[in-house]
N, C-alpha and C positions, 0 to 999 in steps of 0.2 A: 409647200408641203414639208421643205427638210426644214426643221424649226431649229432655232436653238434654244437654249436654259438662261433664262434673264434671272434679276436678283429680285427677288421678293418686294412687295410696297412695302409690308408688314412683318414683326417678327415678333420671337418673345418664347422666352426657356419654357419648359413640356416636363412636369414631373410626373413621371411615370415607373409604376411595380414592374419588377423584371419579367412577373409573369403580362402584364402590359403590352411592355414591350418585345415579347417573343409574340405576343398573337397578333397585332399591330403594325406587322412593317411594313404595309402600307400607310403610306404616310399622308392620301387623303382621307384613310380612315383617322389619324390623328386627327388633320384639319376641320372633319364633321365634327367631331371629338370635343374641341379646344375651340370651337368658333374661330380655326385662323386661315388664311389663306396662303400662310408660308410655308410650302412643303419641303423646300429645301431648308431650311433651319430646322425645321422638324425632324428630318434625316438627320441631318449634323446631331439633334439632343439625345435621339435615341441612340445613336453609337457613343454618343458621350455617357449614355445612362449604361451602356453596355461593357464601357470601360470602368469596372467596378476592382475593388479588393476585398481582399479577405481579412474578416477578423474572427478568428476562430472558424464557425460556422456559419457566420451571420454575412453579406456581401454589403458592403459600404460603395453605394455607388457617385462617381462623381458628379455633381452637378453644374453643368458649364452650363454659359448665359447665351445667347442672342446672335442666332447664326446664321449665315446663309444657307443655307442647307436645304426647291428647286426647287430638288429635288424633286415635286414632283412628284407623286408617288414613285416609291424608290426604295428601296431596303436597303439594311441597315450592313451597310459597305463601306469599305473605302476609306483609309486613314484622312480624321479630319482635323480639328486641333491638335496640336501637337506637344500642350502646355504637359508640365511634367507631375504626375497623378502623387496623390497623398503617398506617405510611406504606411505601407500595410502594417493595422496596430499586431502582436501577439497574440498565440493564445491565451496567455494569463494577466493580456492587458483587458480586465473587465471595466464596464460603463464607467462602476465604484471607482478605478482608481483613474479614469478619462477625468471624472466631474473633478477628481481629488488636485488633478493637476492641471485642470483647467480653472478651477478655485484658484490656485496657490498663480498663475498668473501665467503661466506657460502657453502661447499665442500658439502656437503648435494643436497641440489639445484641444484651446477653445475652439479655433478651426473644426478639427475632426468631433468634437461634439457638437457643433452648429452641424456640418453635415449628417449628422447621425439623429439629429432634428426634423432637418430638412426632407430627408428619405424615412423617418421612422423605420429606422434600424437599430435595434435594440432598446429604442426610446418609444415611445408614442410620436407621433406625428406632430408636430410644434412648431410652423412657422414663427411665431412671437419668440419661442427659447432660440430659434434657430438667429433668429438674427442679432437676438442679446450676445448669444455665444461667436457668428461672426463678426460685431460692431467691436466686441471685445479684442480679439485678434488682428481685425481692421487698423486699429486705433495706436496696434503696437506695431505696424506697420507689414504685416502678414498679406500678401499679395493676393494670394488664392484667395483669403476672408476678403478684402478687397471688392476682387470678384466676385466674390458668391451675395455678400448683400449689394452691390448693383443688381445681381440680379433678381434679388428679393424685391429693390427697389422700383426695379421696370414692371414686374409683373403684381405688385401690392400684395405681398402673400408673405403677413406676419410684421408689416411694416404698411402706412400709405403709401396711394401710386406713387411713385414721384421721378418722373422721363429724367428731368434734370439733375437730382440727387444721386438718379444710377448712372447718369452722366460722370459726376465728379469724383461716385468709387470707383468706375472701372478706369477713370482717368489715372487715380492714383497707382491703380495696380499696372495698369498699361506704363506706366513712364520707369516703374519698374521692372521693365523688359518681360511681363508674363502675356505670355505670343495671345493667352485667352481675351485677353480684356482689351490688347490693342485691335482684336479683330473686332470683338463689339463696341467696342468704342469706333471704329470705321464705319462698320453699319447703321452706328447712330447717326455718323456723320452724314452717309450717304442716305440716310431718309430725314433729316433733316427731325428726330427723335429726340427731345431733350437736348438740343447744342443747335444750334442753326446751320441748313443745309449749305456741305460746305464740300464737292467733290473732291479738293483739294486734299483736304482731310481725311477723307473717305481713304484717300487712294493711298497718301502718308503715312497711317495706322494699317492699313491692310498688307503696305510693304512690310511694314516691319513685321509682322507676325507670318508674311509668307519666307519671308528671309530665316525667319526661325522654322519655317517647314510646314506651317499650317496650311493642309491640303485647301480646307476651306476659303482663307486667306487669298490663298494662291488660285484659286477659280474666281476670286470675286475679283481680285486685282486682273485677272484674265478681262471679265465682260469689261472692267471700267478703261482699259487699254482699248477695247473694243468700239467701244461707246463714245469712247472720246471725251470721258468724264472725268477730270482732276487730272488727266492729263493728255497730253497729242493724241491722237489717234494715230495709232499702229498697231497694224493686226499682226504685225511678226512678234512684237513683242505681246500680244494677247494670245500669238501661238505656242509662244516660251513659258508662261504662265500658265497656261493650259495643261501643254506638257508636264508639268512638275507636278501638278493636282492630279492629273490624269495616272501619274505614272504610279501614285498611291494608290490608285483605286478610286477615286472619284466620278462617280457616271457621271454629273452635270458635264464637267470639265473633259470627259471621253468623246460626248455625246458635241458640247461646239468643237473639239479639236476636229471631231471627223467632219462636221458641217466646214471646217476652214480648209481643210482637203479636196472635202466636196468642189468649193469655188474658186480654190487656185489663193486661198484669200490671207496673204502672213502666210505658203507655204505655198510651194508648188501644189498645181493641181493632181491628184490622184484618188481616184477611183476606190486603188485596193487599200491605201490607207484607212479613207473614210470608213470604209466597210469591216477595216479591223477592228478604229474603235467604236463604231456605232457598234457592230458587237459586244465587245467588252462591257460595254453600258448595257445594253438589251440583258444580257446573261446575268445583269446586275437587276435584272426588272425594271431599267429607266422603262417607260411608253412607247414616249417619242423616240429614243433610239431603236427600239424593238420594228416602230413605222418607219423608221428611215429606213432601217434595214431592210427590209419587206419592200422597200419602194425600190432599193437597187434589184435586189431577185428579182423583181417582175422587171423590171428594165434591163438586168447584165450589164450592171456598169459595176466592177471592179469585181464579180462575185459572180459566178457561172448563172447563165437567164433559168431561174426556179419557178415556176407560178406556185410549185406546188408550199416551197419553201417563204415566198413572199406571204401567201396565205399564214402560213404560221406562225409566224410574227405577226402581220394584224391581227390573228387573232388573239394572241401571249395582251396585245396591247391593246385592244377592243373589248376582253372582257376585265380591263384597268380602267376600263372608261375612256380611252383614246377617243374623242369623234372621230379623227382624221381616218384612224384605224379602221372603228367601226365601219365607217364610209367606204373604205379602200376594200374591206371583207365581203361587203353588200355587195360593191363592184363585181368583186370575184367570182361571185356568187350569183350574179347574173350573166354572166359571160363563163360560167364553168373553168375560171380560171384557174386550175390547184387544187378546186373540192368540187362535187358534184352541181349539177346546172339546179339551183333552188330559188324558184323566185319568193317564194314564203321568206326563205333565209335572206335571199335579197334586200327583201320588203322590212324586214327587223330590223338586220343591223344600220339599215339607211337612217331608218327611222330614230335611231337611237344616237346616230352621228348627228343629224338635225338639230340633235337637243344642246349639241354644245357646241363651240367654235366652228364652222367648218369652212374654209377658202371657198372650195368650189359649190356650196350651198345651190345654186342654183341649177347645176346638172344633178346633183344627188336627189333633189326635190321631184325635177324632172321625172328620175330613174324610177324612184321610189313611188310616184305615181303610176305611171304605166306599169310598175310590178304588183300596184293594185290593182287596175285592168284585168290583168289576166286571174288573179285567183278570184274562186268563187265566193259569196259574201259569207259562207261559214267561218273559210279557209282565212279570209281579211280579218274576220272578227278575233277566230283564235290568235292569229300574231300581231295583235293591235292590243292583247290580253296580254300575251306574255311581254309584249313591250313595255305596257304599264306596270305588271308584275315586275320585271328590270328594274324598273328605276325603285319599286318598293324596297325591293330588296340592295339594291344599292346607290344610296342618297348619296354618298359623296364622290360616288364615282362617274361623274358627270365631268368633261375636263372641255 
């Protein structure tokens, strides 16, 4: 039931309008979105799209590649890369005189007009200019350009797909110490994307980019300490890594620190630790942390015995599409735990936990039958109607 935040199968950069990404930050609405299954990179792109600059009145945002980021749905929290953002142009530096010294050869420039391609900001929207103008900068050996057409090159937009050619830009920009590209170059490693799967590597590019402070970095070097992937297994040391992402704000990396509390695991055991950070994460809209949370209330382990407050959090997580949640709300809800005795309410959210993951699947089945039993076949029909309505109304929030 207490889960924790593993690293995505899949990933891949998310360009998205800031008005996008303000309505957006759920990030399996990205996932329905983008056909991907990487919530956590998708968190990580949208705080990357969120770390923008000014020019004049126009916002140049930047675009980082290929992240772990669980997440999960999760909002857009939490210091993640930590690579160092464009220098904000002036006001009286217009397109006109960008293009003028991007012409004349200035890799600086060509950079910030690929980006200003890439986001159509002040340009039209131009993958093709966008990668003309970072191969140019690339080529003079511009780090950020580097990066940024790997990631034109991972995701085929204004260039062919090509896993391994994004491989060998972010390679170069990575050996030039920019924390961005050594982290997606690690994630390449560790899915085995363009370079053959190599945990070793994984774990190698991900130090070095948590060494420079990448929150991101620093939670994925967490699970692979964990995992026991590219290196020993040690959970103390996947507790230390944790801790440093955690201590940025990153929910995935809140959300295992408190499950390693929870089990005594890389850290003594403690109850009210867990319970601080699965907080922290919950308050950040992680799910699972919101359910883990909810799971100590109802039990009073580290956090005064709440039914009414456990209820509150499955529910924060249950209408995120938590199964576990939903399941744990129905529970509630049949036993009057925290909210009034309803077995109709019961009969939903069980129903709706069904529909995804659930551990204990076969009591909740149980439960959710007999809480058919009792209502009348009106009473079954109506929330057998708005259950279907649920999921109309939210496709991606199935978890």
């Amino acid at each position: 039931m207490l889960g924790k935040i593993d690293l995505p199968p899949a990933f891949g950069p998310a360009q998205l309008s800031d008005a996008l990404a303000r309505r957006c930050t759920d990030v399996l609405c990205h996932a329905s979105m983008f056909g991907l299954v990487d919530a956590l990179y998708l968190a990580h792109t949208l705080f990357s799209v969120a770390r923008r600059h000014e020019r004049g009145k126009s916002m140049r945002a930047r675009f980082l590649g290929p992240g772990v980021a669980l997440a999960l749905l999760v909002t857009v929290s939490g210091a993640w890369a930590q690579s160092t953002p464009a220098t904000p142009a002036t006001d009286a530096q217009s397109i006109a005189t960008l293009n003028e010294q991007a012409a004349n050869g200035d890799a600086k420039a060509q950079f910030e007009l690929g980006v200003d391609y890439q986001n159509g900001l002040d340009v039209p929207l131009d993958y093709p200019q966008a990668a003309i103008w970072f191969r140019k900068a690339a080529e003079q050996g511009n780090a950020e350009a580097q990066n940024g057409l790997g990631d034109l090159y991972y995701m085929g937009w204004g260039v062919p797909k090509d896993y391994a050619k994004a491989a060998i830009w972010y390679r170069k920009a990575a050996e030039q110490g920019n924390a961005e590209a050594q982290f997606n170059l690690g994630l390449l490693y560790d899915n085995g994307i363009g370079v053959p799967l190599d945990y070793s590597q994984a774990a190698a590019w991900n130090r070095k980019a948590a060494e420079k402070g990448s929150a991101a970095a620093q939670f994925t070097l967490g699970v692979l300490y964990e995992k026991g992937h590219g290196v020993e297994q040690d959970f103390a040391q996947a507790a230390t890594w944790y801790r440093k992402a955690a201590e940025q704000g990153n929910e995935s990396a809140q959300q295992n620190l408190g499950v390693l509390y929870l089990n005594g695991e890389g850290v003594p055991q403690n109850f009210a630790q867990a319970a601080t950070w699965f907080r922290k994460a919950a308050e950040q809209g992680l799910p699972m942390a919101q359910t883990n949370l909810g799971v100590l209330y109802e039990e009073g382990r580290g956090v005064p015995h709440d039914y009414v407050l456990a209820a509150t959090w499955y529910r924060k997580a249950a209408e995120q599409g938590n199964a576990e949640a939903q399941a744990d709300l129905g529970f509630a809800y049949g036993k009057g735990h925290g909210v009034p005795q309803d077995y109709a309410e019961e009969y939903f959210w069980l129903d709706l936990g069904l529909s995804g993951q659930l551990p204990q699947r076969a009591d909740a089945e149980k439960v959710r039958n007999a809480a058919a039993s009792i209502l009348t076949p009106a009473m079954l029909s109506r929330v057998q109607e708005r259950a279907r309505k649920w999921f109309e109304d939210h496709p991606a929030k199935v978890q």
